[in-house]
N, C-alpha and C positions, 0 to 999 in steps of 0.2 A: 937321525935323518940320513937320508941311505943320498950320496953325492949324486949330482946330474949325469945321466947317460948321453952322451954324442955320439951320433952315427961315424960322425970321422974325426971331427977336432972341435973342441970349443971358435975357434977362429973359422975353421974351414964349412961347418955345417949352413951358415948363413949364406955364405959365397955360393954354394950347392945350391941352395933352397934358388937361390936369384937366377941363378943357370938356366936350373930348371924347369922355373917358371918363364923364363926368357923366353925358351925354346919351345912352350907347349903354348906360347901367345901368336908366338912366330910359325907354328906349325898351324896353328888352326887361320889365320891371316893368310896365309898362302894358300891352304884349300880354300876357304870361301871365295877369297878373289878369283883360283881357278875355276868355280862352278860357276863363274860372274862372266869367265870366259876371258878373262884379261890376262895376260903374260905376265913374266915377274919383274919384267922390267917396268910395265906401265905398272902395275904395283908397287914398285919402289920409287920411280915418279910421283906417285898420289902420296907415297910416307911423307916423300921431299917437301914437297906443296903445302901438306898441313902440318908439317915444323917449322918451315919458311927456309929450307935450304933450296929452292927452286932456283936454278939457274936462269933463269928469265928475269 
């Protein structure tokens, strides 16, 4: 049986994979909200609000 292939490291490959799924959650969240017409600040406001870190 021919051993596991890793794009970078047994350790490192998962950490990647979470990055980059981060970032393409994070990318499409900031366009929609854009064409919703809202700033990234009230965007990050609305994060705030429904994880309960609202300063209020």
């Amino acid at each position: 049986m021919a051993p596991p292939a890793y794009v970078i490291s047994r350790v490192a490959d998962p950490i990647f994979a979470v990055f980059i799924g981060l970032s393409a959650a994070a990318l499409r969240i900031k366009r929609e909200e854009g064409e919703k017409g809202r700033t990234t600040q009230q965007t990050v406001d609305v994060l705030r609000r429904r994880i309960g870190l609202s300063r209020s």
